[in-house]
Backbone as a ProteinNet text record, in pm:
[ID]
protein_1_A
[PRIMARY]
XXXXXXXXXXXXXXXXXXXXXXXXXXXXXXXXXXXXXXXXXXXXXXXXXXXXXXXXXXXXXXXXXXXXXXXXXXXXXXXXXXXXXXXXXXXXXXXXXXXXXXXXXXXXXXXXXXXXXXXXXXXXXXXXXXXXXXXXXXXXXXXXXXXXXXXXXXXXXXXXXXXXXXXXXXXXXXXXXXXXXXXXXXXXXXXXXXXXXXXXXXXXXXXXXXXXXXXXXXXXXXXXXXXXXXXXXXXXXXXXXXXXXXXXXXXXXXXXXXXXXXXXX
[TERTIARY]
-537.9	-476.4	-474.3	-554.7	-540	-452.8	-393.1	-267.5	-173.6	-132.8	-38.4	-94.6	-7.4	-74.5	25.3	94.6	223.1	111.5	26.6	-109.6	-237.2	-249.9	-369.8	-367.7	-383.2	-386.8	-473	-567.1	-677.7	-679.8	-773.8	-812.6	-846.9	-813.7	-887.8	-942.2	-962.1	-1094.3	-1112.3	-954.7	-950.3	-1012.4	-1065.6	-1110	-1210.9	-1336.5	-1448	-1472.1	-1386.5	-1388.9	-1379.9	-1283.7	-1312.9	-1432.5	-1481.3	-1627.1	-1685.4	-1729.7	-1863.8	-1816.3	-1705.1	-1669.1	-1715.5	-1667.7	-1717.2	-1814.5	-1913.1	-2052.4	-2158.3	-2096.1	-2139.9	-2109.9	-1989.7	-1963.4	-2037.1	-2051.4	-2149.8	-2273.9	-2325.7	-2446.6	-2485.2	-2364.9	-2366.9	-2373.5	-2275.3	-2247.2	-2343.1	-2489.2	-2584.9	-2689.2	-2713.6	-2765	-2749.6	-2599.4	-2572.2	-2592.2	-2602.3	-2625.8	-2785.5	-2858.9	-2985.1	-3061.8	-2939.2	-2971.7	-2889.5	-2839.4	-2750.6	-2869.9	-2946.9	-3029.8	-3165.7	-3161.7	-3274.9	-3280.2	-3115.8	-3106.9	-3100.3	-3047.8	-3083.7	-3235	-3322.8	-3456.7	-3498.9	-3477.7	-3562.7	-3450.6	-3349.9	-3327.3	-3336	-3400.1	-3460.3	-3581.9	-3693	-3790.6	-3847.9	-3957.4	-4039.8	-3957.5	-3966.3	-3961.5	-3922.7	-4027.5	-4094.1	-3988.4	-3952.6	-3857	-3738	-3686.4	-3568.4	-3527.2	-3647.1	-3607.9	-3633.3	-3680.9	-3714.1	-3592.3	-3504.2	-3359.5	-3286.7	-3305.8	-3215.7	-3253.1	-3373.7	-3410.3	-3410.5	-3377.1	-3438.5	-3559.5	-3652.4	-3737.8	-3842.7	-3818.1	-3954	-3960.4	-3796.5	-3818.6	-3883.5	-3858	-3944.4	-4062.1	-4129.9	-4264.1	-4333	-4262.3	-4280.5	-4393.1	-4501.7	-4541.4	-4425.9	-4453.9	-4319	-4477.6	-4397.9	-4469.8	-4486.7	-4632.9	-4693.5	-4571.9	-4550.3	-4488.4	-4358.7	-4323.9	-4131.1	-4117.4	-3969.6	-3906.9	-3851.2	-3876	-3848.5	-3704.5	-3636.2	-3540.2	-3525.8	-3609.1	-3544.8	-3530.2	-3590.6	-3655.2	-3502.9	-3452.8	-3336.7	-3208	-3185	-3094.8	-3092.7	-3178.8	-3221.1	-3173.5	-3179.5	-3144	-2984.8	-2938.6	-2784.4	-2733	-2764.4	-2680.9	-2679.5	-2809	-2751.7	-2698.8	-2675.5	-2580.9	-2406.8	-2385.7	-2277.4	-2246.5	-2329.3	-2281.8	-2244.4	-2310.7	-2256.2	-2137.8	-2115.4	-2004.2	-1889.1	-1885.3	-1776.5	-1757.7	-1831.8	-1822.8	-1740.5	-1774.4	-1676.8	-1542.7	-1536.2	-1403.7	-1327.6	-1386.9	-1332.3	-1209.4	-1357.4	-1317.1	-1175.4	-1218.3	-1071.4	-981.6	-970.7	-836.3	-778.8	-867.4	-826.6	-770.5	-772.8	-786.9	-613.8	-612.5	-519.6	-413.3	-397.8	-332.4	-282.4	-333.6	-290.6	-145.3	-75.7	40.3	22.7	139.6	99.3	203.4	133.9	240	399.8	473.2	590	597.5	687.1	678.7	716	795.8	802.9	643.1	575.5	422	347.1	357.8	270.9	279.9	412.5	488.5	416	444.6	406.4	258.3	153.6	-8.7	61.2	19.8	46.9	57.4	186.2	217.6	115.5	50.2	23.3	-158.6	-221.9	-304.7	-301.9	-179.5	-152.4	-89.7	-30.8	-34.8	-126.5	-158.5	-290.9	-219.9	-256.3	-187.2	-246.6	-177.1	-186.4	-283.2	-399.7	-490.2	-487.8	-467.5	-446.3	-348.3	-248.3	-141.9	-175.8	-282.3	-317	-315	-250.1	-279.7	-447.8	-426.5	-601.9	-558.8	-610.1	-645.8	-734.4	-676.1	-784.8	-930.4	-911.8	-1019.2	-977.7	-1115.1	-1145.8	-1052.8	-1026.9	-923.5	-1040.9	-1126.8	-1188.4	-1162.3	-1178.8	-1158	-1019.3	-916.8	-793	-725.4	-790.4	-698	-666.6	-725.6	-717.7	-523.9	-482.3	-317.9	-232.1	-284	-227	-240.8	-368.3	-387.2	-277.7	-100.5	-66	-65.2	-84.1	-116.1	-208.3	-339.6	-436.6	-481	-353.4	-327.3	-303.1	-345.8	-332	-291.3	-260.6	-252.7	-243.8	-324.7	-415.4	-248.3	-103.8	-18.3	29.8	40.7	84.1	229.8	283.9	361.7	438.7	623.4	717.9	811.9	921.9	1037.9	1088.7	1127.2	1229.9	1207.5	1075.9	1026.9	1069	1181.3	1293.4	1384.3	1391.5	1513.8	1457.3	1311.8	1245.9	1206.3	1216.8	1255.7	1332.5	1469.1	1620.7	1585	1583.2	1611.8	1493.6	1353	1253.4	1343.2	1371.2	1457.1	1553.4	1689.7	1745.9	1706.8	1660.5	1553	1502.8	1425.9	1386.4	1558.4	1610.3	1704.2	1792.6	1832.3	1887.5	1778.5	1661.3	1545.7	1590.1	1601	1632.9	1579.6	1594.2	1534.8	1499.3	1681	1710.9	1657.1	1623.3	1545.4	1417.1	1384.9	1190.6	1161.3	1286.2	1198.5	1263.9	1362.1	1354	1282.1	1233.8	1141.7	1013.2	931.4	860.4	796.8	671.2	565.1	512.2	477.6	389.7	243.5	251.9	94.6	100.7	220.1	250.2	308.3	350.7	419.1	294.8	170.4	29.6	-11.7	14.7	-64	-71	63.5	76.3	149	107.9	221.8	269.4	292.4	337.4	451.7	550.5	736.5	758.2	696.5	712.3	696.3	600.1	563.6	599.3	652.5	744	663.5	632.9	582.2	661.7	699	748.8	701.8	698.6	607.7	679.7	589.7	613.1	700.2	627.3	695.1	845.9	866.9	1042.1	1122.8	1073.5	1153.1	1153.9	1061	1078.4	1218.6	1179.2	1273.7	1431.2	1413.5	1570.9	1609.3	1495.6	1588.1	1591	1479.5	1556.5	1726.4	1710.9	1858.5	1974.5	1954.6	2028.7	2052.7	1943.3	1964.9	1987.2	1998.2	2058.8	2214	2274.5	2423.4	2481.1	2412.1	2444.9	2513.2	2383.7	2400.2	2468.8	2476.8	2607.1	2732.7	2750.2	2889.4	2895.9	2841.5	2854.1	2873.5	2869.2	2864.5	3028.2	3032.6	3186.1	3275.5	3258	3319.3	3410.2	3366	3447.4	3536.8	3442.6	3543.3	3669.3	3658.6	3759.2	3855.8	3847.6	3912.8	4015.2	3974.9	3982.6	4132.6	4063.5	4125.7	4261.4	4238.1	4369.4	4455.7	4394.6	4502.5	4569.6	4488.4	4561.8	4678.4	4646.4	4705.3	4808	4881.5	4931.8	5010.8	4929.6	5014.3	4980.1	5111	5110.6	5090.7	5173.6	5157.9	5024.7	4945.7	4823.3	4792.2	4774.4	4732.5	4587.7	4556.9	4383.2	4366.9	4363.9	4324.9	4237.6	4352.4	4288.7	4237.5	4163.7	4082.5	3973.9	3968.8	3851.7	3804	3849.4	3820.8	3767.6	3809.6	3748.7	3608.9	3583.1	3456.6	3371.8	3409.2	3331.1	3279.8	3344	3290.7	3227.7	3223.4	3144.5	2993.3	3018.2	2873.7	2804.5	2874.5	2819	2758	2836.9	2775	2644.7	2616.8	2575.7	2411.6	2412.1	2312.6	2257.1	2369.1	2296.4	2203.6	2246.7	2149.2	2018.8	2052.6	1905.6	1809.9	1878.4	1770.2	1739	1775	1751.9	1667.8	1704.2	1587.1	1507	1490.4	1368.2	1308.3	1199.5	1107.4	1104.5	1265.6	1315.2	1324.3	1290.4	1254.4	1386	1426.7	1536.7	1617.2	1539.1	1544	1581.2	1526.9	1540.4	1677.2	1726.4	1833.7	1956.2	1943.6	2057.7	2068.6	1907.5	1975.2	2022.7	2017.3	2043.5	2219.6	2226.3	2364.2	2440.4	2449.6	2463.3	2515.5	2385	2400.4	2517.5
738.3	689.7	536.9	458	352.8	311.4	347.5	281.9	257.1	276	235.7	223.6	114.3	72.8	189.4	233.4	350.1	437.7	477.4	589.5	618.9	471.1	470.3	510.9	612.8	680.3	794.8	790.5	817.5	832.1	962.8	962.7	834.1	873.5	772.9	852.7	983	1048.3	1033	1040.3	985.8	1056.9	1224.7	1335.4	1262.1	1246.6	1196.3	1095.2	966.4	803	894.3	954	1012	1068.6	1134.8	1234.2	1131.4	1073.1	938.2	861.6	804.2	741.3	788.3	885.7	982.6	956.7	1032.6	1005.8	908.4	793.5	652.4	626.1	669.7	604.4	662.2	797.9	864.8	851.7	765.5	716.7	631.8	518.9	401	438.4	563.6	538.7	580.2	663.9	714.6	598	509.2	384.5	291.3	289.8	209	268.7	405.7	475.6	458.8	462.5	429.8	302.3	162.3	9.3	26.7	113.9	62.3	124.9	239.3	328	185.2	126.2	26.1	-63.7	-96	-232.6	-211.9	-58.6	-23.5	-0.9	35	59	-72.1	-168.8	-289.7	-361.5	-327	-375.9	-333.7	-220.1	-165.7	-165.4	-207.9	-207.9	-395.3	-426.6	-561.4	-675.5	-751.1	-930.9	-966.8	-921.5	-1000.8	-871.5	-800.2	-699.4	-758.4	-794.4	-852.2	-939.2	-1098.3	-1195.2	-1166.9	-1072.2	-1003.8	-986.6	-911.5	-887.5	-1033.7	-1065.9	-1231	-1311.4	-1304	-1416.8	-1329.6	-1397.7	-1302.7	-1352.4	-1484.2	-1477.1	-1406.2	-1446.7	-1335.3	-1168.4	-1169.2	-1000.7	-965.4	-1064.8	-1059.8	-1068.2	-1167.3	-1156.8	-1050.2	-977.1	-873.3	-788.8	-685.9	-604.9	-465.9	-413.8	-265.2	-178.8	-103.4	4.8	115.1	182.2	330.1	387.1	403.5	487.9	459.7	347.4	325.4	252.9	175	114.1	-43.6	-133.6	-245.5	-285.7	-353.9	-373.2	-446.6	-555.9	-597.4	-530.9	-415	-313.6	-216.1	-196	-116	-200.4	-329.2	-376.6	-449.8	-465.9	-474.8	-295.3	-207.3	-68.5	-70.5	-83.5	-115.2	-219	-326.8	-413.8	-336.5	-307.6	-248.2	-153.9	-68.6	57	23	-117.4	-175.4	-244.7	-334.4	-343.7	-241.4	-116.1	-2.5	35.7	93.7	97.6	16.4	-87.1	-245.9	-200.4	-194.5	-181.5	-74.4	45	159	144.7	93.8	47	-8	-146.9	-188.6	-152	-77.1	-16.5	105	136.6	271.1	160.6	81.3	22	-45.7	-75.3	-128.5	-33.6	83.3	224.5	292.9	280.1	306.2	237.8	110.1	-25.3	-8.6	40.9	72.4	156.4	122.9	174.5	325.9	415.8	535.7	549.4	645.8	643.2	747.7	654	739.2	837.2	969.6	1074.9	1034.3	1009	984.9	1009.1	875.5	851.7	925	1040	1150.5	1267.5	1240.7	1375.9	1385.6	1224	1221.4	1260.1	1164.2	1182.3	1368.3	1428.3	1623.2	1644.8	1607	1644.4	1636.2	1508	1475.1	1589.6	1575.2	1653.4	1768.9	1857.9	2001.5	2043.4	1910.4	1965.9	1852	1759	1690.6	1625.2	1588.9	1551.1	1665.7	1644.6	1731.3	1616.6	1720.6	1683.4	1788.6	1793	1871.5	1982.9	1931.8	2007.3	2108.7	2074.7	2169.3	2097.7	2178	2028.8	2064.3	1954.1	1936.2	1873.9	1956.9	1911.4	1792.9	1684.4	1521.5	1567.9	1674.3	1742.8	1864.8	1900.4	2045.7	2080.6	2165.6	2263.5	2167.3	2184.4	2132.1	2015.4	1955.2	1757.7	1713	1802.1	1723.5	1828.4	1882.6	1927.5	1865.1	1688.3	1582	1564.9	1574.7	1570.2	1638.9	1759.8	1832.9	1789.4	1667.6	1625.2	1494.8	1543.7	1354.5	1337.3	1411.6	1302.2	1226.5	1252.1	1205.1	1086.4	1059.3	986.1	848.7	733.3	634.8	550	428.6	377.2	252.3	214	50.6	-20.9	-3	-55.8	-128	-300.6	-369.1	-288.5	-328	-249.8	-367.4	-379.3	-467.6	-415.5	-527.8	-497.6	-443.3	-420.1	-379.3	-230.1	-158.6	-102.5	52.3	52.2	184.2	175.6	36.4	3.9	-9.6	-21.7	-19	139.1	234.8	351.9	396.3	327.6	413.3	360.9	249.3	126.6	256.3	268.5	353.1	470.9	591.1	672.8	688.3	575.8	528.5	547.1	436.7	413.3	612.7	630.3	746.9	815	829.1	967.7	889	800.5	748.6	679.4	719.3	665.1	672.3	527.3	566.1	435.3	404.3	324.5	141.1	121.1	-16.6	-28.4	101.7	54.1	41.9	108.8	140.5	6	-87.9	-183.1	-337.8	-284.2	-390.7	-374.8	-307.5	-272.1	-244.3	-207.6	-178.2	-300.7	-337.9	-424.8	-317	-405.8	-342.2	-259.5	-370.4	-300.5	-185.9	-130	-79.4	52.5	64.1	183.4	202.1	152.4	247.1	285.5	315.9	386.6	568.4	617.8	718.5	782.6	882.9	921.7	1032.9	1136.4	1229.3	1212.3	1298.4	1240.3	1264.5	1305.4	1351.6	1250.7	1177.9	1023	917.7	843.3	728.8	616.7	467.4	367	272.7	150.9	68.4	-36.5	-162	-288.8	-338.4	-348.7	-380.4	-498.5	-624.1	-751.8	-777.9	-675.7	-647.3	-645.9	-497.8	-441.8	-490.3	-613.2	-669.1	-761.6	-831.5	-895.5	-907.7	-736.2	-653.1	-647.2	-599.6	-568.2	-732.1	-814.2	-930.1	-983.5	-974.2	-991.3	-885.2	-785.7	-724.9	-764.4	-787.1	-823.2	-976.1	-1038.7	-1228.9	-1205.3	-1088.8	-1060.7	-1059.6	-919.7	-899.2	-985.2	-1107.5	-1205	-1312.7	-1326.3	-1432.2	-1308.2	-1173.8	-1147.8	-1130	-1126.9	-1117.6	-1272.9	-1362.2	-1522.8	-1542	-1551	-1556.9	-1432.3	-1325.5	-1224.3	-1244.2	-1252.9	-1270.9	-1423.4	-1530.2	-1688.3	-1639.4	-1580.6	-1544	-1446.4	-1395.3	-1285.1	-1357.1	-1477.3	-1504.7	-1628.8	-1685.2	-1768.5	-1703.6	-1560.8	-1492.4	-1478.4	-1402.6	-1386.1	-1511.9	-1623.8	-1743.5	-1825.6	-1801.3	-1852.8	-1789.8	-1600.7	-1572.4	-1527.2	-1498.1	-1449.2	-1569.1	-1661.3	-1747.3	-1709	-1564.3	-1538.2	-1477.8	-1465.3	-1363.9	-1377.3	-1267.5	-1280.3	-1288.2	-1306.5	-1414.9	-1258.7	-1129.2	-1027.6	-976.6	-1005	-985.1	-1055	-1166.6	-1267.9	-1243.2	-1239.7	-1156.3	-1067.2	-917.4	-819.3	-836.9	-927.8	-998.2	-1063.8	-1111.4	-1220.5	-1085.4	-990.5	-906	-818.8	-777.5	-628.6	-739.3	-850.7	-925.3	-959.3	-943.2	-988.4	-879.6	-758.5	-595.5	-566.2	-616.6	-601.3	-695.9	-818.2	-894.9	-876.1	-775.5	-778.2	-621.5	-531.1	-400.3	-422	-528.6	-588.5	-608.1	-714.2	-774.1	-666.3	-607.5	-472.6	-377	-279.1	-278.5	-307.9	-466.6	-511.8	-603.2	-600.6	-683.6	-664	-692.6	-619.8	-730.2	-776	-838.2	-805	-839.6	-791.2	-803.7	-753.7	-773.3	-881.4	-962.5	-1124.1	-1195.4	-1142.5	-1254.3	-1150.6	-1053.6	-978.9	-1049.8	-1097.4	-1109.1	-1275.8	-1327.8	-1465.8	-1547.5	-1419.8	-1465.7	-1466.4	-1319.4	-1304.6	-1401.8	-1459	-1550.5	-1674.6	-1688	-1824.7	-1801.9
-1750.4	-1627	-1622.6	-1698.3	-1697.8	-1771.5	-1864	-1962.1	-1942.8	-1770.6	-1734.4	-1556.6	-1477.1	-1359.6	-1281	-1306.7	-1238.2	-1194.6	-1315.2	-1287	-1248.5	-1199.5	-1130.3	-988.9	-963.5	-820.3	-811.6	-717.4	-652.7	-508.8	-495	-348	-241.8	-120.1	-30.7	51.7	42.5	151	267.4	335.4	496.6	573.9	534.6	632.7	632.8	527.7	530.1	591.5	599.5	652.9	794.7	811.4	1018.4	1075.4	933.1	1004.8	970.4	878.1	916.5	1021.9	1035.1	1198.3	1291.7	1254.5	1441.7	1436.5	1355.2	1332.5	1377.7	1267.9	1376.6	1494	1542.4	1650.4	1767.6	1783.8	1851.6	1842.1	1738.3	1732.9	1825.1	1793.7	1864.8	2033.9	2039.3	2247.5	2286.8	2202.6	2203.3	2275.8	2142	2176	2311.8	2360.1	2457.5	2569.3	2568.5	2708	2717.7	2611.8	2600.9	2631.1	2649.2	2669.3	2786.7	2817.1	2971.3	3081.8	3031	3102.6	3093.2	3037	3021.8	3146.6	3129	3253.1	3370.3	3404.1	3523.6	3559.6	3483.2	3526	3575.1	3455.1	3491.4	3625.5	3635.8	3746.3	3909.1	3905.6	4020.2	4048.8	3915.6	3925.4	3994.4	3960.7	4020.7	3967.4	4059.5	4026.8	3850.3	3821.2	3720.3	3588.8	3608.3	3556.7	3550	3694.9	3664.2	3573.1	3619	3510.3	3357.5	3320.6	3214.3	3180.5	3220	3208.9	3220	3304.5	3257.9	3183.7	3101.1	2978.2	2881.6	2775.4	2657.9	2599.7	2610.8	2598.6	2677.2	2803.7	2893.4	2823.2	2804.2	2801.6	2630.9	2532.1	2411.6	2393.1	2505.2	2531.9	2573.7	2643.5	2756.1	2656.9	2687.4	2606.7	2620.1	2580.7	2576.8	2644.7	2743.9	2798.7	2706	2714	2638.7	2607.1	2467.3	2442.7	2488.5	2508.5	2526	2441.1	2409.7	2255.5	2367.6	2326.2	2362.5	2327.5	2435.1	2474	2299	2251.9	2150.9	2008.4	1997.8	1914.5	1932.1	2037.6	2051.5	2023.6	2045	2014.1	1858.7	1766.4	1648.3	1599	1603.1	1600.9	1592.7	1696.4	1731.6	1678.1	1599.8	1523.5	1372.7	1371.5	1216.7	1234.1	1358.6	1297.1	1330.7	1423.9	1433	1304.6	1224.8	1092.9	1032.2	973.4	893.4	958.4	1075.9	1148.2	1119.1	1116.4	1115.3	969.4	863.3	724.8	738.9	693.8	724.4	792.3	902.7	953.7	838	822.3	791.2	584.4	551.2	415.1	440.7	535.3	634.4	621.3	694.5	702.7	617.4	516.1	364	311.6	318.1	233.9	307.1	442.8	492.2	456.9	423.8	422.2	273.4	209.3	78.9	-16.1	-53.9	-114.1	-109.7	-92	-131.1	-252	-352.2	-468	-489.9	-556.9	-545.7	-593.9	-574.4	-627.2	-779.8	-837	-977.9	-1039.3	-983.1	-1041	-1018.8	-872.4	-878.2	-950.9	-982.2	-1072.5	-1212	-1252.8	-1406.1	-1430.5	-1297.8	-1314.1	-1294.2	-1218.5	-1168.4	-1352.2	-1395.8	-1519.2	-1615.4	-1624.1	-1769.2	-1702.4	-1583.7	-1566.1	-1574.5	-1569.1	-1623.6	-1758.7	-1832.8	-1980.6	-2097.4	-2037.1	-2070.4	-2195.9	-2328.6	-2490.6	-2573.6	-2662.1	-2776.7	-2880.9	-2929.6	-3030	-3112.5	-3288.7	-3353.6	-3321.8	-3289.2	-3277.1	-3130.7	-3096.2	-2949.6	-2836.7	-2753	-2583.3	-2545.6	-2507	-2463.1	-2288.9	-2231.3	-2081	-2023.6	-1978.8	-1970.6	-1888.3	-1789.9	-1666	-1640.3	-1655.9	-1590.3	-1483.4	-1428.2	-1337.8	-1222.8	-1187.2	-1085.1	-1022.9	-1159.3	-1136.8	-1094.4	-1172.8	-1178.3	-1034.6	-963.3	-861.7	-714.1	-755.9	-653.3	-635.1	-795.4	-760.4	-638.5	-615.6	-527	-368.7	-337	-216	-225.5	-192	-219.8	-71.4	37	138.2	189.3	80.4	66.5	-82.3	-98.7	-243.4	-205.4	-323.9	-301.5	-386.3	-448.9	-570.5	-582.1	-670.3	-693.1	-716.5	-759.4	-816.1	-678.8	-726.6	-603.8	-563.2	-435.5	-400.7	-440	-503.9	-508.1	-480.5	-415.2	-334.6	-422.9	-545.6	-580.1	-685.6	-609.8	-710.1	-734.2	-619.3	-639.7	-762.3	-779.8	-894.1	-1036.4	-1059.3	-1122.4	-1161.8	-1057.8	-1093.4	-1181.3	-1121	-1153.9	-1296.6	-1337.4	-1457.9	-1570.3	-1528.9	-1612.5	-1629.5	-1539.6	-1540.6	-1638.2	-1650	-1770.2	-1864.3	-1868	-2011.5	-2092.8	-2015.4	-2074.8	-2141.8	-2035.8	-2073.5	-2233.3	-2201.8	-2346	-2448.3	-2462.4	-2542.2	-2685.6	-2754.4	-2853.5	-2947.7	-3081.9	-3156.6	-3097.5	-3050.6	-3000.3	-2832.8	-2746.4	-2631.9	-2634.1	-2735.3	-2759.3	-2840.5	-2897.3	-2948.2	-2886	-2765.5	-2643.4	-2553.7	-2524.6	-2354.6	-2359.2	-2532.7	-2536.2	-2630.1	-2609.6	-2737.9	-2830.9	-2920.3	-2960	-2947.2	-2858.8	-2802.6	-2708.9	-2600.9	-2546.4	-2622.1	-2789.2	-2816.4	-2929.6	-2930.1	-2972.1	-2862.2	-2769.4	-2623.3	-2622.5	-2697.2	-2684.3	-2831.1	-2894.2	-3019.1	-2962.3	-2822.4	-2758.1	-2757.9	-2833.6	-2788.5	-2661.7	-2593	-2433.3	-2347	-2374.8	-2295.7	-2341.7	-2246.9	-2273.6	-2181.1	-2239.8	-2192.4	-2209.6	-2111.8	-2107	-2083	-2112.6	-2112	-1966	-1876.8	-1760.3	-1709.4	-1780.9	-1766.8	-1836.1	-1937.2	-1998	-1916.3	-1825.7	-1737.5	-1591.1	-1567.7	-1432.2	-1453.6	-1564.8	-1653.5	-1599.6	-1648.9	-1646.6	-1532.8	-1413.7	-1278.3	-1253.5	-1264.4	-1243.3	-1251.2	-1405.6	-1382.8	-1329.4	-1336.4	-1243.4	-1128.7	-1011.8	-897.2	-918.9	-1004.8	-1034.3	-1028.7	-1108.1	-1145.4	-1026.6	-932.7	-809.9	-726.5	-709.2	-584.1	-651.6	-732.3	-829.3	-781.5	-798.1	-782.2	-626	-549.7	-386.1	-380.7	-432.3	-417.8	-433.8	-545.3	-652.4	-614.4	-579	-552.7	-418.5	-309.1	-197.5	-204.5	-252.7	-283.2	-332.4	-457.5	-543.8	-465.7	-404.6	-324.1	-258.1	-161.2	-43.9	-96.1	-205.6	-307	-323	-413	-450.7	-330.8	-226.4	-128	-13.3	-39.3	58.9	-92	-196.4	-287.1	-338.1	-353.3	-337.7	-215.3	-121.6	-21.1	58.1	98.5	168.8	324.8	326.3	494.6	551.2	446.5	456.3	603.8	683.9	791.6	781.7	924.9	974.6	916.2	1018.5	1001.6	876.5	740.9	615.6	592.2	560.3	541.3	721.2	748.6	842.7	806.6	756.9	687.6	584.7	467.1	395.4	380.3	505.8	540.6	591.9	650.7	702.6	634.7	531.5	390.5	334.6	324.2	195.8	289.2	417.2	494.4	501.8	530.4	573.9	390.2	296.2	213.3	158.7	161.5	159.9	258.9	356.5	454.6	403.2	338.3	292.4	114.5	90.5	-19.9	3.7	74.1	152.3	223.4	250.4	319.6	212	76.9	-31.6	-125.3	-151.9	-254.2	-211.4	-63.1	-42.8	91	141.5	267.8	402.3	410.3	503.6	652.1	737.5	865.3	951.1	1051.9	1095.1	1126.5	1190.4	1250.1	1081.4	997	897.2	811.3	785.9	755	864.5	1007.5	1096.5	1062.8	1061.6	980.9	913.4	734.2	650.1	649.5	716.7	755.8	816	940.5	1014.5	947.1	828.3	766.2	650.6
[MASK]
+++++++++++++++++++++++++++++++++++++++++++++++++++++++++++++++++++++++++++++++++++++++++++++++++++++++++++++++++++++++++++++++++++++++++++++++++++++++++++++++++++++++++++++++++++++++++++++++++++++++++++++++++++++++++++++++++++++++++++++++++++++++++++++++++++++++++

């Protein structure tokens, strides 16, 4: 799973992160009903109780009554279980926050965990039926691979690649170091930084022909057709913007405000 970053995907154990939450957290309202039950005592009780409650030195001095837990003894209790608490949170929302993987990449991990490689001409299974039946939880799936805008097209482009695999793509797209990973004719690896490469320029061609594409248009028809009406040259300006704004939303994680401005501009 490591030989490629497509396959690193792993549980994040969200049932569990909720039951220790709960857990703690009911610990905690435990505790506070237990320091709220405190301040009412001492605040109904003597003088010398109260300001106990309004200093925190008097009340540290204070001796703790037979057999009760001191106000600072309980709140020393409650920070550390608010640290573990905060921790946990905080690892959940890292965990939540995390890419989930595309079906392609869950397909292939599912795959390569149910027919595993062939050693001596026999497939060999990577894990036990036990281990490897984490694939089947993908709404509980996660994956270390940064997420990139354009990583649908990076799909289609891998996709390609495979179906016409042949001498001259395996020794453009692939290193060397990348085509000792696997001798399976079934599995296909591609050197990552090739193929960013590639959609790079793909999406460079693009926005060079949405650039040059409508000029040239606009060019032909005021240069041949002298009468060109506004109409067509409006129509013109408008398929090249409607197109121009369904790009931008596509290959990159542009927010609306910045899709209506680029437009605009």
């Amino acid at each position: 799973m490591d030989s490629d970053e497509n396959f690193m995907i792993y549980r994040r154990f969200g049932f569990l992160y909720s039951r220790v939450l709960l857990s703690k957290q009911d610990e905690l309202r435990e505790l506070e009903d237990s320091l709220d039950d405190m301040d009412r005592r001492d605040a109904k009780e003597s003088t010398y109780s109260k300001k106990c409650l309004m200093s925190r030195a008097k009340d540290f001095n204070r001796e703790a009554a037979s057999g009760q837990e001191t106000r600072q003894e309980m709140l020393k209790k409650i920070e550390t279980k608010l640290y573990e608490y905060g921790q946990i949170l905080l690892q959940a929302q890292q965990m939540v926050a995390m890419n989930k993987p595309s079906d392609r990449d869950h397909l292939s991990v599912q795959y390569f965990m149910e027919n595993g490689f062939e050693e001596n001409g026999k497939p060999v299974r990577p894990l036990i039926k036990e281990d490897s039946e984490f694939v089947y939880r993908k709404e509980d799936l996660i994956t270390l691979r940064p997420g990139r805008e354009s990583a649908w097209l990076d799909a289609i482009v891998e996709r390609v690649l495979k179906m016409i695999h042949c001498a001259p793509i395996k020794y453009i797209f692939c290193s060397k170091e990348t085509s000792l990973k696997t001798t399976n004719p079934n599995i296909h690896y591609f050197t990552k930084q090739r193929v960013d490469r590639f959609v790079t320029l793909i999406i460079s061609s693009l926005m060079l022909a949405l650039l040059v594409g409508p000029t040239y248009a606009l060019y032909r028809v005021s240069s041949l057709d002298k009468t060109a009406s506004n109409a067509t040259i409006i129509g013109i300006l408008l398929a090249s913007t409607l197109l121009f704004s369904a790009v931008i939303s596509l290959f990159t994680k542009a927010k609306r405000h910045e899709i209506l401005g680029a437009s605009a501009a």
